[in-house]
N, C-alpha and C positions, 0 to 999 in steps of 0.2 A: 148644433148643440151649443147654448148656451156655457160659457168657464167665469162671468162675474155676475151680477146684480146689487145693484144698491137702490133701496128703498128708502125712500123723505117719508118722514111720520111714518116710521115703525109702529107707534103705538095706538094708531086708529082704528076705529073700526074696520075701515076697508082692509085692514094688514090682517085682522084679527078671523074676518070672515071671510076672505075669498084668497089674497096672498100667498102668508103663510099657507096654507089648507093647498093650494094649489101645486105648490113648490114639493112639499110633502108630496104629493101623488107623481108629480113630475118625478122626482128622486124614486119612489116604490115602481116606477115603469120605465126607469132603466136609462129615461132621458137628460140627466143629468150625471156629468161625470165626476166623478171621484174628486178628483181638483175644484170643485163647484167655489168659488167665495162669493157669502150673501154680505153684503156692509148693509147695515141698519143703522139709524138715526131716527130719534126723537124731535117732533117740532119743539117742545119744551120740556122743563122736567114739571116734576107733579110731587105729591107725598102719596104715603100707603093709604090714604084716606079718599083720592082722587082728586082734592079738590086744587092741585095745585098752589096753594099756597103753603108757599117753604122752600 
């Protein structure tokens, strides 16, 4: 059983569609324990528009 994870580019696709999503299930099946710490990190930031500039 996994107790840390830290993820580079939090905010990609990959995190968005298979990652996250996976972790989620992991936790609902009981394989992740209470104490779990996920660290996330952005490659860069962005604005609410996406386009990263700002």
């Amino acid at each position: 059983m996994i107790n840390r994870l830290a993820i580079l580019g939090a905010t990609g696709d990959l995190s968005a569609r298979y990652l996250l999503p996976a972790l989620v299930a992991l936790r609902a099946a009981g394989e992740l324990a209470d104490h779990f710490q996920l660290t996330a990190r952005a490659a860069r930031t962005g604005t609410a528009d996406g386009t990263g500039n700002g």
